[in-house]
C-alpha positions as MATLAB code, in Angstrom:
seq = 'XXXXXXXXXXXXXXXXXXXXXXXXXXXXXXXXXXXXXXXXXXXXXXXXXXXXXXXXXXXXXXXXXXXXXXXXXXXXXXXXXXXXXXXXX';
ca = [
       0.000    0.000    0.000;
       1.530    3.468   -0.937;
       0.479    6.757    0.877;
       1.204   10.035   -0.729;
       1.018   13.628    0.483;
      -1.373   15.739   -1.638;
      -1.153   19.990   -1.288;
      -4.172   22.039   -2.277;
      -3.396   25.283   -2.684;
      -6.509   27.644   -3.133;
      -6.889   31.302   -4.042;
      -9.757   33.115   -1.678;
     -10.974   36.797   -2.001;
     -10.705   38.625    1.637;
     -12.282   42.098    2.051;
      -9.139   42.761    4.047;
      -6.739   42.034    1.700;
      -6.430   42.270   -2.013;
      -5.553   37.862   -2.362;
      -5.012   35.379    0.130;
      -3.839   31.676   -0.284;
      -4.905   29.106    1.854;
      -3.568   25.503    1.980;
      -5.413   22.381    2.272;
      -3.305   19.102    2.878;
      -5.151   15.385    2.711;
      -3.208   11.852    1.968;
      -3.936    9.316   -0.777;
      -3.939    5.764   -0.132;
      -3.576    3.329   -3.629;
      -4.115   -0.053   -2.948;
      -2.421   -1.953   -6.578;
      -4.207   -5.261   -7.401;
      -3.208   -7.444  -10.580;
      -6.154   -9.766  -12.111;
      -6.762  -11.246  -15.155;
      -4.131  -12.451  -17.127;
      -4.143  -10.593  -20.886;
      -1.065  -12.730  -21.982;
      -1.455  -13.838  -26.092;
      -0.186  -17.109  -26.266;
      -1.188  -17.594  -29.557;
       0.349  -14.459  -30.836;
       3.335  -16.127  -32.791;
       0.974  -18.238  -35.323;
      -1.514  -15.031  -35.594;
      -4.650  -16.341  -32.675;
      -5.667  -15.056  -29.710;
      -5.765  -17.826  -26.753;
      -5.650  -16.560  -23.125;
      -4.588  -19.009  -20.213;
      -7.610  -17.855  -18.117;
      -5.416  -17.379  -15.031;
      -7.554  -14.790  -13.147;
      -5.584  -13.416  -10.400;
      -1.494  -12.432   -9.713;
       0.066  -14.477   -7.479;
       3.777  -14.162   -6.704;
       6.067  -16.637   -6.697;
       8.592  -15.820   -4.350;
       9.081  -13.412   -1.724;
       8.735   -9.537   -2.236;
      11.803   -7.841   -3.368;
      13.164  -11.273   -5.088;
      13.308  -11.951   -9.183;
      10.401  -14.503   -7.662;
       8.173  -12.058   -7.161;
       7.556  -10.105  -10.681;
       6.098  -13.879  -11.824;
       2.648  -15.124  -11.544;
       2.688  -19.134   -9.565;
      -0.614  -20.275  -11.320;
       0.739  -19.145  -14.854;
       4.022  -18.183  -14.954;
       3.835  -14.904  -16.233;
       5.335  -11.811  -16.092;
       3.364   -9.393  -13.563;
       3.444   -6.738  -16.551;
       1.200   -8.959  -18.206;
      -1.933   -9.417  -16.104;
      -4.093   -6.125  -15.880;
      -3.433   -3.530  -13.313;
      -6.257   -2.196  -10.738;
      -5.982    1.188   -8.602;
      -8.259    1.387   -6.041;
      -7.411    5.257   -4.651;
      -9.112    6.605   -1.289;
      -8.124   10.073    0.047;
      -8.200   10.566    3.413;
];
């Protein structure tokens, strides 16, 4: 899960002053989930044929070679599709 830092910065009209900034700060949590797998096996006789694996799983540990490649099919993570699921907080 990765948490970033996002600055608002807005411009408000005060009858005391000619401009005014105010600043609004709020975090952003993405939680990254990989389903589907969109590899073409077929691609080098001209098809389309999918595996049907629907769901990354890693192989190995995270931070290890292991863990970019999917245990049900073997895969490279690149090639199942990405979800972002953002909430600001």
């Amino acid at each position: 899960m990765k948490k970033r830092q996002v600055v608002i910065k807005q411009r408000s009209r005060n009858s005391n002053t000619s401009s005014s900034w105010t600043t609004t700060s709020s975090s952003a949590t993405s939680n990254i989930r990989y389903v589907e797998c969109q590899k073409n096996h077929a691609a080098n006789i001209g098809g389309y044929a999918v595996d049907g694996c629907r769901e990354f799983m890693a192989a190995g540990v995270e931070g290890t070679d292991d863990s970019l490649r999917c245990a049900a099919c073997g895969c490279h993570r690149n090639f199942h599709r990405k979800e972002v699921n953002t909430e600001v907080v």
